[in-house]
VOFI-601426 format. One record per residue: residue in three letters; x, y, z of N, C-alpha, C, CB in turn. Coordinates in steps of 0.2 Angstrom, whole numbers, plus 5000, padded with zeros to 4 digits. Glycine has a CB too. Layout:
REM VOFI-601426
AlaXYZXYZXYZXYZ ...
This chain:
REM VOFI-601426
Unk559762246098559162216100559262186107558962156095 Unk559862136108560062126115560062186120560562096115 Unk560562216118560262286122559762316125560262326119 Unk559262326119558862356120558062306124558862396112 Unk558262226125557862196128557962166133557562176125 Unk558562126134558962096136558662036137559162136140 Unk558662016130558661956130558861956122557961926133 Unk558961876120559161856115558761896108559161786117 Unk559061896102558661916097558761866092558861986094 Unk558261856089557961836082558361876075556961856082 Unk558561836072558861866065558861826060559661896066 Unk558461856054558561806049558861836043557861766048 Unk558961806039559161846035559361806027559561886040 Unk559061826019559061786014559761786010558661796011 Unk560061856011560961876010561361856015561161956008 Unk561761796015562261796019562961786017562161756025 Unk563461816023564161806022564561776027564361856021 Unk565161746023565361716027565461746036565961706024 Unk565461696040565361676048564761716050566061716053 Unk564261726046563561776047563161726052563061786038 Unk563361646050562861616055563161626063562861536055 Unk563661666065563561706070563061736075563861736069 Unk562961796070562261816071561561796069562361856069 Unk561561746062560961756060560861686057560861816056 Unk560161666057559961626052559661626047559661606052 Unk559561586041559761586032558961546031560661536028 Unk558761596028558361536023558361556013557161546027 Unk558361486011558661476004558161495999558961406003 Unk557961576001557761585994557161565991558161565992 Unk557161605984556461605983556361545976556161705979 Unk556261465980556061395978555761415974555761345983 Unk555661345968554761335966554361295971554661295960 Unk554061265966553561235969553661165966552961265967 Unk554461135966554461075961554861025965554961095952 Unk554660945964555060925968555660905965554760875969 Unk556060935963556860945962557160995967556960975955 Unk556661035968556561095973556661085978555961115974 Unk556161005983556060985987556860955988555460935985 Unk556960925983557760865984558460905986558060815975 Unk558360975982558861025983558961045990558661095979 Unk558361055992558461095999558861056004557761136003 Unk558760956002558860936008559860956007558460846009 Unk560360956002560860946001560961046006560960925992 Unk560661066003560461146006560661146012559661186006 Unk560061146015560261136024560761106025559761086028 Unk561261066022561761036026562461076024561860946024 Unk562261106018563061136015562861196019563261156004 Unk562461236021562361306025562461276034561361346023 Unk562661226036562761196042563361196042562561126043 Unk563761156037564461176035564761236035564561166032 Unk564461296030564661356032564761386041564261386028 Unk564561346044564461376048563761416049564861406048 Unk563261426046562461436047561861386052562261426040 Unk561961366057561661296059560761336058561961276069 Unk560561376058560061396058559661406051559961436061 Unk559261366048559361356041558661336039559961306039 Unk558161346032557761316030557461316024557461316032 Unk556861306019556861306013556161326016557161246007 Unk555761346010555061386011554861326007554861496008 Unk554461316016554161246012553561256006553761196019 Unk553461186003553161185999553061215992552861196001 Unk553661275993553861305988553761375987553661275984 Unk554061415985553861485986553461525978554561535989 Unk553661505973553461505967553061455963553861505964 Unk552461475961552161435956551861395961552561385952 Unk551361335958550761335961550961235963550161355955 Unk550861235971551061165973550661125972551161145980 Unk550661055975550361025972550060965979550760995966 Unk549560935981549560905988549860865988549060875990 Unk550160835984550760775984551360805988550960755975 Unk551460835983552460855984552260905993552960935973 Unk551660965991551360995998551660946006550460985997 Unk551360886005551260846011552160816011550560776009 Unk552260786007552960756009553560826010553360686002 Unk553460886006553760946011553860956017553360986012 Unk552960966021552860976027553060916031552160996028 Unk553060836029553460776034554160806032553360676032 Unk554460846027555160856028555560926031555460846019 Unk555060986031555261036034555261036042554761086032 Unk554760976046554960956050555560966053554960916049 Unk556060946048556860956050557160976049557160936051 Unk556761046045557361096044557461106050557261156041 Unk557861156051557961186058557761256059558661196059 Unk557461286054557261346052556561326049557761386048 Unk556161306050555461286046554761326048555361186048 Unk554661346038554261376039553961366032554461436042 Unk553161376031552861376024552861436022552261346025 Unk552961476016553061526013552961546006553561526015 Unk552461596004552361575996552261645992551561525995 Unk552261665987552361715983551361735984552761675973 Unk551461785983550661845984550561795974550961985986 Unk549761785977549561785968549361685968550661825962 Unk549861635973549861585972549261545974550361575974 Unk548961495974548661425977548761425986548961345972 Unk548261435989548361395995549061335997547661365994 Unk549461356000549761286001550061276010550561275994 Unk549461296015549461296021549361226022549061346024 Unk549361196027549261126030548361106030549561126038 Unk548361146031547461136032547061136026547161196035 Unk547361166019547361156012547061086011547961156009 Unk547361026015547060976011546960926018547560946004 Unk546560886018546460836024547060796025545960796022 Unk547360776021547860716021548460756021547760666015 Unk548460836019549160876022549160886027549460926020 Unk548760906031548360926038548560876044547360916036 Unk548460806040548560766045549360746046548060716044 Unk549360726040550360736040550760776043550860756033 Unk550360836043550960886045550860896052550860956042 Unk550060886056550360876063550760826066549960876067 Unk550760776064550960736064551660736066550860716060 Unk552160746061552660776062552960826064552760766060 Unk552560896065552560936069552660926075552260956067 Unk552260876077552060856082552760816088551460816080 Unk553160776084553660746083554160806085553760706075 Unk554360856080554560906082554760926088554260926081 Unk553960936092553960976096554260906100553161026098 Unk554060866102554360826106555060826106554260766106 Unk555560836100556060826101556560876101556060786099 Unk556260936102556460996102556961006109555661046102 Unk556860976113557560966120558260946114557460876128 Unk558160916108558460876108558860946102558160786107 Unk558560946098558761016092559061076098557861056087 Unk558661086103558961146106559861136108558661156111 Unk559861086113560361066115561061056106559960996120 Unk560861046104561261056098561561116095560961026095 Unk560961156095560961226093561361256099560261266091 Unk561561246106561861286111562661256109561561276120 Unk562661186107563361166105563661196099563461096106 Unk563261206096563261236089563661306090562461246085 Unk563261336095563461406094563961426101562561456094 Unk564061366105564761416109565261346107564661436120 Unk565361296102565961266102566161256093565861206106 Unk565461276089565761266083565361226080566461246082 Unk564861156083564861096080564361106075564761046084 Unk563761046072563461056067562761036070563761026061 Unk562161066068561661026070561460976063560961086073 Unk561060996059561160966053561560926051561160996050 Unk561860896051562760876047562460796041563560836056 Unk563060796037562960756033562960666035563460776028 Unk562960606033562960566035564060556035562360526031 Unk564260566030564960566033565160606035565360556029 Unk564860646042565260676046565460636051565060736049 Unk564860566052564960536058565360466056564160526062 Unk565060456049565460376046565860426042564960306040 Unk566460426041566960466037567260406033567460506041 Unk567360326035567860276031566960236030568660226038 Unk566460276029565960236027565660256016565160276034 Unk566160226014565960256007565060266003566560206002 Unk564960236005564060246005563960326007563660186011 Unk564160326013563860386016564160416015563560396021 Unk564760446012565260496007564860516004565760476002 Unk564660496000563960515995563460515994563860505991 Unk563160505999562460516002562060596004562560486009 Unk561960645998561660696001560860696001561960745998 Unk560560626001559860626002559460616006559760595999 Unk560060606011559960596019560160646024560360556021 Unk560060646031560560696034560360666040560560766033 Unk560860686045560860686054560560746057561760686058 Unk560360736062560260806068560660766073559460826072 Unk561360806072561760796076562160716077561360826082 Unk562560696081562460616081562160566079562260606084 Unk561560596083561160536085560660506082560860546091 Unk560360556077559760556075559760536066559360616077 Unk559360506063559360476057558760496052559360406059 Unk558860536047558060566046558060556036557860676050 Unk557660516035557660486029557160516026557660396029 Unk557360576021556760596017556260556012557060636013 Unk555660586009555660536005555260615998555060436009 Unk555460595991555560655989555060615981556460685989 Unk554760555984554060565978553460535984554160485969 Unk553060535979552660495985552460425986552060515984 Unk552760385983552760315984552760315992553460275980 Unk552660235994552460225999553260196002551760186000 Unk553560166000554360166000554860215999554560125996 Unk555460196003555860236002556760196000555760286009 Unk556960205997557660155998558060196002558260145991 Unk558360186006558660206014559460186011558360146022 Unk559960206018560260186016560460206023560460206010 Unk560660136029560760156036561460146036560360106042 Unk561860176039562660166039562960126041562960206042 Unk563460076039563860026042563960036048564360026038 Unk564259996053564559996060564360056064565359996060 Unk563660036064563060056068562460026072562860096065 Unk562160036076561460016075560860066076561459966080 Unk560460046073559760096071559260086073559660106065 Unk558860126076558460096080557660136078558660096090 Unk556960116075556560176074556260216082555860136069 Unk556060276077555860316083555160336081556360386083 Unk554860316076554060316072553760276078554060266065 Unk553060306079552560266084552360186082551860306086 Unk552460196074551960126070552760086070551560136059 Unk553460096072553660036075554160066078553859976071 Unk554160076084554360116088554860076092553960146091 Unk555660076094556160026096556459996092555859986099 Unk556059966085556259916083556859926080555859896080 Unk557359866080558059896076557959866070558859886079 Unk558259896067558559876058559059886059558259926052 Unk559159846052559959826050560159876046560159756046 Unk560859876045561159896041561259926035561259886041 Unk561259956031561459926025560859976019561359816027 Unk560959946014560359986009559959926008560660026000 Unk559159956011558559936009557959996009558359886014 Unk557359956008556759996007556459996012556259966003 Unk556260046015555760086023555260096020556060156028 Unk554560096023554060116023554160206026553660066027 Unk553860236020553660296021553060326020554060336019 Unk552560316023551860316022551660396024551460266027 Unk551360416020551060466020550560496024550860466017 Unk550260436027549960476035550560486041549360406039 Unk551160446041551560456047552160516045551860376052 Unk552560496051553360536050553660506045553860546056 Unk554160536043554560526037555060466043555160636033 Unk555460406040555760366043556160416048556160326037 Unk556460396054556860426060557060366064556360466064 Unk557760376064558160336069558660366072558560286066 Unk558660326079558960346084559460306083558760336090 Unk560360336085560760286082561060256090561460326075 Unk561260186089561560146095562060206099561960076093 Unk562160196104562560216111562260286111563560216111 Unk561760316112561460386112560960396117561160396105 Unk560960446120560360466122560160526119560160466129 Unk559460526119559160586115558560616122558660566106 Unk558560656125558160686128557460736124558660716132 Unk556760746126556360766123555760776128556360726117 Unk555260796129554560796132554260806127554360856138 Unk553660776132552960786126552560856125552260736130 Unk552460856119552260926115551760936117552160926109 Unk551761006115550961036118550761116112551061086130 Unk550361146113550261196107550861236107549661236109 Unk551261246113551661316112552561286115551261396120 Unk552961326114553661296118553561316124554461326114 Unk553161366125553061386133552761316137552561456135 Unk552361316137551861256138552261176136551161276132 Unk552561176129553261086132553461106137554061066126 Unk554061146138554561176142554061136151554461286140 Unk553661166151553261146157553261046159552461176156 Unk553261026153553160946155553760906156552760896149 Unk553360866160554060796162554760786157553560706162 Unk555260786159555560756152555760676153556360806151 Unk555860656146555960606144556560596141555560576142 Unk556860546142557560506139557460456135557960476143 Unk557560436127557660386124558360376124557360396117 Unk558460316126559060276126559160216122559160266132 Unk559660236118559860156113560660136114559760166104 Unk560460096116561360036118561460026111561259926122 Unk562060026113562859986106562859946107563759996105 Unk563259906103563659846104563759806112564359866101 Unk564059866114564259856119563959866128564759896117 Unk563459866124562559906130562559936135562059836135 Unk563260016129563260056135562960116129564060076139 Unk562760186132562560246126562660296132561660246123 Unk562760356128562860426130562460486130563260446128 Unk562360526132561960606128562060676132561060606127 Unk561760716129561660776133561160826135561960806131 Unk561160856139560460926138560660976139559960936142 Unk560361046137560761096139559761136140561561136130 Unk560161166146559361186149559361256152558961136155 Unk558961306150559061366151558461416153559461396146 Unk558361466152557661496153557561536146557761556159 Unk557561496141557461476135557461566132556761426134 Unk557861626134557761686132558461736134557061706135 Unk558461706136559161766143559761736138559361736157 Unk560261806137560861776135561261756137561061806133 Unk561761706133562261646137562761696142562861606130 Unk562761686148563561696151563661636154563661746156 Unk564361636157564561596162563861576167565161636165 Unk563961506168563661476173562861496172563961486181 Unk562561516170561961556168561461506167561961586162 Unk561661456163561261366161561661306164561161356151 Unk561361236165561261176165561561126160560661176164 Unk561961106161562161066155562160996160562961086150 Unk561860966158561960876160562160836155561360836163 Unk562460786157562660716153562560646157563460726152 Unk562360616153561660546153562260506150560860546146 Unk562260456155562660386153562060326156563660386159 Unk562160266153561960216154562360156152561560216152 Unk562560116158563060046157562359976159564060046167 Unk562659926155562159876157562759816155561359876153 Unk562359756159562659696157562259646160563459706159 Unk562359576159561959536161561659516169562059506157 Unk561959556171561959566178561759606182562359576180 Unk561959686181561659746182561659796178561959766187 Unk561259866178561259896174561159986178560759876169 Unk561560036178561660086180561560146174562460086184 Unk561160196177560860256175561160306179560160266174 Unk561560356175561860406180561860476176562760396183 Unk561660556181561860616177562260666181561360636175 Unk562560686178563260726180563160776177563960686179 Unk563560816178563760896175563460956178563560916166 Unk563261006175563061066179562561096180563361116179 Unk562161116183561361126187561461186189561061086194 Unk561361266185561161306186560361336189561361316182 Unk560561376193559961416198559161396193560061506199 Unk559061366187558561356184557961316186558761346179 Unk557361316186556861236188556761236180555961256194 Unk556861166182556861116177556261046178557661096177 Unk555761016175555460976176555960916179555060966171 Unk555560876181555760816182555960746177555260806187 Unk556360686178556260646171555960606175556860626167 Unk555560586171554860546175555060476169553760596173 Unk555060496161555160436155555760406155555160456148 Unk555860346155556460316152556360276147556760286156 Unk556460246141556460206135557360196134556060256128 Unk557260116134557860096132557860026127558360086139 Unk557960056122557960006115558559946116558160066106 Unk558659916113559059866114559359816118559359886112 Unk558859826124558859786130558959696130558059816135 Unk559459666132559159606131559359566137559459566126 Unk559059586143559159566148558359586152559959596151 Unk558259536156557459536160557759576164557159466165 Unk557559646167557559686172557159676180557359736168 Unk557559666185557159656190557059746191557559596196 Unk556459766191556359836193555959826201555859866187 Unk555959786203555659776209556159796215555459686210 Unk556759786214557259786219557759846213557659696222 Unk557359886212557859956211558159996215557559986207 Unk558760036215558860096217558760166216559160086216 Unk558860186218558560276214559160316221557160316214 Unk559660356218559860406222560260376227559260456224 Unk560360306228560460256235559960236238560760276241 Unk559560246236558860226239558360176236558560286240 Unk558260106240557860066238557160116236557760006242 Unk557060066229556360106227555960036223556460186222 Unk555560016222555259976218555160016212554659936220 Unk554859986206554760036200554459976196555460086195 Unk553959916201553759846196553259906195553459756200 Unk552759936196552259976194552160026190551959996198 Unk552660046188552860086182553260076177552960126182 Unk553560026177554259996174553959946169554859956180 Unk554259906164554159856160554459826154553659856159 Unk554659796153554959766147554659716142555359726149 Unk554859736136554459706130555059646129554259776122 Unk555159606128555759546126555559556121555759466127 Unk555059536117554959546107555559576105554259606104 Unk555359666107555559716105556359716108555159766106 Unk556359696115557059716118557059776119557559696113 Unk556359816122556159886124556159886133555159896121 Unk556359916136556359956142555860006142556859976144 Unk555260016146554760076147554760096155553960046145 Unk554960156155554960176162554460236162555760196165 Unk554060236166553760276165553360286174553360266159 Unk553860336179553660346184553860416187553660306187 Unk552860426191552760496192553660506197551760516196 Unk553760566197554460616201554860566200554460646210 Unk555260536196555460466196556460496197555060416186 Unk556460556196557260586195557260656194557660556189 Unk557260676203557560766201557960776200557560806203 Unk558160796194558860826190559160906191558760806181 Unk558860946198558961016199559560996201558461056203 Unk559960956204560360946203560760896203560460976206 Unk561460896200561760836198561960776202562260846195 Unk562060736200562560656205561860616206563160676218 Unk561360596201560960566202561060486199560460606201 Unk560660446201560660396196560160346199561460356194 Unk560160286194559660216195560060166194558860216191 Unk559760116197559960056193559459996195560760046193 Unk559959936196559359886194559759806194558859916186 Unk559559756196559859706193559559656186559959676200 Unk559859626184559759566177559859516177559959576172 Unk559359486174559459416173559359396164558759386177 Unk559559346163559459326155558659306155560059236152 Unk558259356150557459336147557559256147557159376138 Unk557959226144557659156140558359136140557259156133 Unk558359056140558859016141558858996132558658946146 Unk559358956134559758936125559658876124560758946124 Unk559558846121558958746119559858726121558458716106 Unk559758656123560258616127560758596120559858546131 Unk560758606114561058576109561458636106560458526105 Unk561258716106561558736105562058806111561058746102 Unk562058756117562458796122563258786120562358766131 Unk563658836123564258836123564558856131564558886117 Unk564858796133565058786141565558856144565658716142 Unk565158886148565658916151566158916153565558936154 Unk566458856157566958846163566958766161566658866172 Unk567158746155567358686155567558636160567758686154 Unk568058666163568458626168567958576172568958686174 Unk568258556174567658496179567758516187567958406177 Unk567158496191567358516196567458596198567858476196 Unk567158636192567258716195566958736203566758766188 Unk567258746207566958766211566558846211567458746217 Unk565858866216565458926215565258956210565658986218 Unk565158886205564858896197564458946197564358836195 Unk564158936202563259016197563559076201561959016202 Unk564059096205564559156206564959176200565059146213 Unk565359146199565759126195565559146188565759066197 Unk564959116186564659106179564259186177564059036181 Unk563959216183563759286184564259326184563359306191 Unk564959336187565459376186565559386178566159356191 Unk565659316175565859326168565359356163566059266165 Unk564459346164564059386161563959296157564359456156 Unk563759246160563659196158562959186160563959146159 Unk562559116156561859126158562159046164561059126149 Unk561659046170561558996176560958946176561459026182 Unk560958876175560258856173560458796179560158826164 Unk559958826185559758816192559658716190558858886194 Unk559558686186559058616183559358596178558258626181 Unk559958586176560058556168560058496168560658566165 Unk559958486164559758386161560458376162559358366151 Unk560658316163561258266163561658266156561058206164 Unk562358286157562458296152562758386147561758266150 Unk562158396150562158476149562558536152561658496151 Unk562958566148562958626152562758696156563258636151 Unk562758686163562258706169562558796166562458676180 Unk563358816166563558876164563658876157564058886168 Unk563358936153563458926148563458996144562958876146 Unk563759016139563959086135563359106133564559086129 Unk563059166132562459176128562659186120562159236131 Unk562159176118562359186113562659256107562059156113 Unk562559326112562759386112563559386114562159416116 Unk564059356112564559346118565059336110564459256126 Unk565659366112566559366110566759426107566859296104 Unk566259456099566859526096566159546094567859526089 Unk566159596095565759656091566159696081565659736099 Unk565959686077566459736072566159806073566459716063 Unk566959836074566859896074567459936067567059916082 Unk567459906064567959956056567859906051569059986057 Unk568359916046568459876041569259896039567859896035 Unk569559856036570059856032569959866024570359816034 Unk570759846021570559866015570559776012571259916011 Unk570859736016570559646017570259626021571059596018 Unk569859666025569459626032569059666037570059576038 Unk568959646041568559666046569159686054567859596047 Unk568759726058569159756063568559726069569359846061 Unk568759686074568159656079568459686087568159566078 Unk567859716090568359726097567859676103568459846100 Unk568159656108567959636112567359656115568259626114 Unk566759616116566059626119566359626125565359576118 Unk566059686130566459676135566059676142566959726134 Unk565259666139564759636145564759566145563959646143 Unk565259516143565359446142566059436142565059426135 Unk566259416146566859406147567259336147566959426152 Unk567859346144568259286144568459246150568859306140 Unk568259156155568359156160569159136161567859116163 Unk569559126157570259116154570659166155570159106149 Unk570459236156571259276153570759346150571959226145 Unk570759386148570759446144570759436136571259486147 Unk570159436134570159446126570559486123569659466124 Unk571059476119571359516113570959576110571559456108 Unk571159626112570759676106571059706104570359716107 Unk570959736098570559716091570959636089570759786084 Unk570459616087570759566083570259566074570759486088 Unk570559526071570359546063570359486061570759596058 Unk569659486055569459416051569659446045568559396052 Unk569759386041570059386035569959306032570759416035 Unk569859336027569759256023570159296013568559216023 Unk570159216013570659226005570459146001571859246006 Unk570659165995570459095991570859065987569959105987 Unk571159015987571558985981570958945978572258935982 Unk570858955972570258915966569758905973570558815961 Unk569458835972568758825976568958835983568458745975 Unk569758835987569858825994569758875998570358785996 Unk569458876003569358946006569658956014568458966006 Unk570159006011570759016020570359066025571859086018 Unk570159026029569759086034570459116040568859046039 Unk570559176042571159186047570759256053571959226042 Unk570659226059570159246064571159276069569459166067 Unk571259346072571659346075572059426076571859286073 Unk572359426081572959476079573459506076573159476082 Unk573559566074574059576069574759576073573859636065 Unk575059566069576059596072576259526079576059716077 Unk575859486077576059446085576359356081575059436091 Unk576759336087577059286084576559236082577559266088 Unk576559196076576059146074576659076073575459176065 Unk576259026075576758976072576958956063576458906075 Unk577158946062577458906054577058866052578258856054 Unk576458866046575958776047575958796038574758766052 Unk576158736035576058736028575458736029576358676023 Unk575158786028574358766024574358736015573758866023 Unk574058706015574058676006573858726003573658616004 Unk574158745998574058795993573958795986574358825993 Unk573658695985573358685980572758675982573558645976 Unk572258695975571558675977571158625972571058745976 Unk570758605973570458535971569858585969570258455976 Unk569658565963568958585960568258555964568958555953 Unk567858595966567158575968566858585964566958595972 Unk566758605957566358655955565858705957566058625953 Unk566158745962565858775966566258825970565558715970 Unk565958895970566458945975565958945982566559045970 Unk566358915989566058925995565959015998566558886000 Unk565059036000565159095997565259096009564359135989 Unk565559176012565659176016565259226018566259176018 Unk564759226023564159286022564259306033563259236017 Unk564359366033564659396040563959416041565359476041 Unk563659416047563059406052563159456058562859326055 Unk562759496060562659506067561859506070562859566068 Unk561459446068560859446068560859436075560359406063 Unk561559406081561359406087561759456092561459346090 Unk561959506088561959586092562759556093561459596102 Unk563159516089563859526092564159496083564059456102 Unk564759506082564959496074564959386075566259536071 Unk565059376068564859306067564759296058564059296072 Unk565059226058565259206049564759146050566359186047 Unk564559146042564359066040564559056034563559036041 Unk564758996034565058966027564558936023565658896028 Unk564458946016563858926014564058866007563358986013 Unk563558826006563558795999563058815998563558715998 Unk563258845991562758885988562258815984563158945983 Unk562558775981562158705976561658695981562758635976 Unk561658695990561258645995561158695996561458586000 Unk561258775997560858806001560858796008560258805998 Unk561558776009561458756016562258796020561258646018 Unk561958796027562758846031563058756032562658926044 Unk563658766030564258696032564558736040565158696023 Unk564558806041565058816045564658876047565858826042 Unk564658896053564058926055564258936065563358876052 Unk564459006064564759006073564159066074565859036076 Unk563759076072563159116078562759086085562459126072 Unk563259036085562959016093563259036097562858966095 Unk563659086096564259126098564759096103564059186102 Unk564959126108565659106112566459116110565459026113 Unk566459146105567159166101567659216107567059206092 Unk568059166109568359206114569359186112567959166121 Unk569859246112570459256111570959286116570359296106 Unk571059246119571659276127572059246123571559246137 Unk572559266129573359216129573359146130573959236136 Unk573259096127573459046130572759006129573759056138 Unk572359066127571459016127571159046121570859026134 Unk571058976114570759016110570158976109571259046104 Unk569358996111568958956109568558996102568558946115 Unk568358946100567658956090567258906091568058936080 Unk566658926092566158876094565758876085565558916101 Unk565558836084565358816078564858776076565758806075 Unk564258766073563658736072563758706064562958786072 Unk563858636064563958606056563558576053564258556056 Unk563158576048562458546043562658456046562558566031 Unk563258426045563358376045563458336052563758376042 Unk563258256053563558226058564258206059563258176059 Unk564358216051565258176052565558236049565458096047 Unk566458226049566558256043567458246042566158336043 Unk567858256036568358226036568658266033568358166034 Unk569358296035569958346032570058306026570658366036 Unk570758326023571258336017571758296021571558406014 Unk572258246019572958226022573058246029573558266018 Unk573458296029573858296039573058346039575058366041 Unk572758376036572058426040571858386038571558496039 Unk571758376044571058316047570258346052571558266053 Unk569758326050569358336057568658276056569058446058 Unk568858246061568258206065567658226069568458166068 Unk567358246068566858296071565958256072566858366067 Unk565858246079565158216081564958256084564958156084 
C-alpha cells in the first residue's frame, strides 16, 4: 500500500500476532453489550499496548445484543481514549449511534471534542511508540512502579506520562479514583479546569454531561489545538501548551509534527522539546530540537497550572526581545493558573526560541507566622540578598518583624518512600542562605508506648551519641503523626487526638539542612511548654 501511494497505510486488523503492532492495529473483538464488557476492554487496551500493539480499541457500546443509554453514554466518555475508537454493532441490533439519545449525543461531543484537542498530544506519542518502542496507553505502574496501589490498578490508565484518565463504569455520578502517590495532579475538565487535587484514593465527580475525570500530571507539558470538524482543519489552528509544575516548578514535553501522511524517514519531521524553569524571581520558557522544512501554526496558548508567583508580564521577553503580554497574559491566584493567550505569540518553524518574564510573591505571610530569612543582624543588601535565595521582601515591616522572610513553599519536597520513612529532596526554587541543603534527606519516626521519636536527616553520616530516654510514661493516649503537603513542599503535624488539636505543626515551612546549619520552624497550640529531666524546652 505504501508503494503503491506513497504514503503511509491504515491496517487494522482482529487476528494478531506477536510484533503485528508493527504493522497493524487491533481492535478486541466481537464485545457485548454489557458493562463487564465496558470494564474489560479498559484492562484490554493496556495488555495489547504491552504487547507491543499501541493502536488498539473495543467496539464501542458493544457489538452484541442490545445497549442500553446508560452503559451507551459512559462508553462513548470512555472510547474517547481508546486509541483506536470507534462505535460498532452486529447487523439485526438497536440503534446505539450517539445521536440515539440526547444525553449520549451530548456526552459524546463533548469528549470527542476533548479528543480532538488533544490529538497533538496522542500523536506525538504514537511516533515515539512506533520508532522507539514506548507505550501510548500504559498502565499506572509503568510510571509509579514502587507505588503498590497502582500495581493493581487496572481500572485506570495513562496516555503516555502525562495524562490521567479515570473511567467511570456505572452510572453514578461519582467515581472512587485513585491519583498516584509522589505526584501532582492537576484537572484538565473545563468545570474545574487547573485545579490540583491531592493524592491519594478519593471520590471525583463523573457527571454525565462532561468528560470522564482527566489529569495532567506535574512536570509535564502536553501540547494540543483547538478542534474543529476534521484533523485537516485542527492541523490548521494555533497550537497550545498546557503546562503543569512539580514540586520543583519546573515541567517538560514534546511534539512530533509532520505532514500527517508521508512516510517516516530521516529528518523528514519536527520534533521539539518544551522546558519550563520558574522560581520566585524569574521564570524561562524555551524550545529546542529539530524543525524540519514543514509549516507548522504558531503557539499563540500557554496554560501553566501550578503557578505561585505574580507574574510581571508587562516587562516580558520573547526571542530577546522586550515585548509586553499585560494584554493577553493573566493570572488566577485562586487557582494558581497562568493564561497566555497571544495572537503570533511564538514561531516555532524554527528552534532556540523562548520567553520569559520576571516574579514576585502574590501575597505576603501574616507577621506571626514568618520564618526569618537572614537572621543575622545587620545583614547588609537585604532585598538583593533576600531575592537571590527565593525569599519573600516586605519593602514596610512593623517593628519587630521580619522584613526577609522564607515562604512558606520552602525546605524538601517528598519524592519516594522507604520501608520505615519517607525520602525528601531539596526545593530548590528556595534556597538555603547558609550553605547548600543536604539531599536526600529522610523522615522517620518510631514509638516506645505513648513516646513518639521523630528523626528528620541524612543517612550514613556522623550523628553525635544522646541517650534519648527509652522509657515511656503512659498518657492514655497514642500521639497520631499526620505528613501534609497542603503548601506545595513535604511538612508533619503532631496531633492529640483527645483535643483534636496539632501540639507540633511545621507547615509554616523554612526546614532547611546544610553543614553547620540546621533550621525547623514549628507552630505550637501552646504559650508555654516543658520537657522531661535533661529534655527540656521553654518555649514563648
Amino acid at each position: 500500500m505504501e508503494a503503491a501511494t506513497s504514503k503511509r497505510p491504515l491496517v487494522l486488523t482482529r487476528s494478531s500476532f506477536p510484533s503485528g503492532g508493527r504493522y497493524a492495529g487491533h481492535w478486541l473483538g466481537d464485545n457485548l453489550a454489557a458493562w463487564g464488557d465496558l470494564q474489560v476492554s479498559i484492562s484490554g487496551i493496556q495488555d495489547f499496548s504491552m504487547f507491543g500493539i499501541p493502536y488498539v480499541g473495543a467496539d464501542i457500546c458493544g457489538f452484541r445484543g442490545s445497549t442500553t443509554e446508560g452503559l451507551c453514554l459512559r462508553w462513548h466518555q470512555l472510547g474517547a481514549f481508546y486509541t483506536f475508537s470507534r462505535n460498532h454493532n452486529d447487523i439485526g441490533q438497536i440503534r446505539q449511534d450517539p445521536a440515539a439519545w440526547p444525553k449520549v449525543a451530548a456526552a459524546t461531543r463533548k469528549s470527542f471534542l476533548f479528543r480532538y484537542r488533544y490529538l497533538p498530544y496522542l500523536y506525538t506519542l504514537h511516533y515515539f511508540a512506533a520508532t522507539s518502542g514506548s507505550t501510548v496507553v500504559r498502565p499506572l505502574f509503568f510510571e509509579f512502579p514502587k507505588d503498590h496501589l497502582a500495581r493493581f490498578n487496572d481500572g485506570e490508565f495513562m496516555w503516555g506520562e502525562a495524562m490521567l484518565i479515570i473511567p467511570a463504569i456505572d452510572i453514578l455520578p461519582d467515581v472512587y479514583a485513585y491519583l498516584p502517590q509522589d505526584a501532582s495532579w492537576y484537572s484538565l475538565r473545563d468545570a474545574d479546569y487547573g485545579i490540583k487535587t491531592a493524592s491519594g484514593l478519593e471520590f471525583v465527580n463523573a457527571g454525565i454531561e462532561d468528560v470522564l475525570p482527566v489529569f495532567i500530571r506535574g512536570g509535564y507539558i502536553i501540547p494540543r489545538q483547538a478542534p474543529e470538524m476534521t484533523t485537516i482543519a485542527s492541523r490548521k489552528n494555533p497550537l497550545e501548551l498546557v503546562i503543569a509544575l512539580n514540586d520543583m516548578a519546573e515541567a517538560s514535553g514534546r511534539l512530533f509534527w509532520d505532514d500527517g501522511e508521508s512516510p517516516i524517514t530521516p529528518n523528514c519531521c519536527s520534533t521539539y522539546q518544551f522546558e519550563m524553569r520558574a522560581n520566585s524571581t524569574h521564570a524561562e520558557f524555551t524550545v529546542t530540537g529539530y524543525a524540519a522544512n514543514i509549516t507548522i501554526p504558531p503557539l499563540n496558548v500557554i496554560d501553566i497550572f501550578g503557578y505561585d508567583w505574580l507574574p510581571h508580564f508587562e516587562a516580558a521577553v520573547v526571542n530577546g526581545v522586550p515585548r509586553s503580554l499585560s494584554d493577553c497574559a493573566s493570572y488566577d491566584s485562586a487557582k494558581r493558573v497562568v493564561s497566555i493567550n497571544c495572537t503570533n505569540l511564538l514561531d516555532i518553524s524554527s528552534v532556540g526560541k523562548s520567553i520569559s518574564w520576571s516574579n514576585t510573591y502574590s501575597e505576603t505571610v501574616d507577621p506571626d507566622k514568618r520564618v526569618e530569612c537572614f537572621p543575622a543582624p545587620g545583614t547588609t543588601q537585604l532585598e538583593s540578598r533576600c531575592a537571590q535565595v527565593g525569599c519573600i521582601y516586605d519593602r514596610l515591616p512593623e517593628f519587630g518583624i521580619p522584613a526577609c522572610y522564607f515562604p512558606p513553599k520552602s525546605g524538601y519536597v517528598k519524592t519516594g518512600t522507604t520501608s520505615d520513612g519517607v525520602v525528601l529532596e531539596s526545593y530548590r526554587p528556595v534556597s538555603n542562605p547558609y550553605g547548600d541543603n543536604i539531599s536526600p534527606i529522610f523522615f522517620k519516626y518510631s514509638r516506645i508506648g505513648s513516646t513518639l521519636n521523630i528523626r528528620i536527616g541524612p543517612e550514613g553520616r556522623y550523628e553525635p551519641p544522646l541517650n534519648l530516654p527509652r522509657e515511656s510514661y503512659d498518657i492514655g493516649e497514642e500521639l497520631v503523626v499526620e505528613q501534609t503537603t497542603e503548601t506545595g513542599v513535604f511538612a508533619f503535624k503532631v496531633k492529640r487526638p483527645s483535643a483534636n488539636e496539632s501540639i507540633w505543626d511545621t507547615t509554616i515551612g523554612g526546614l532547611m539542612f546544610a553543614d553547620q546549619y540546621i533550621q525547623s520552624e514549628e507552630a505550637i497550640s501552646k504559650r508555654k511548654y516543658m520537657g522531661h529531666h535533661n529534655w527540656w524546652i521553654n518555649v514563648r
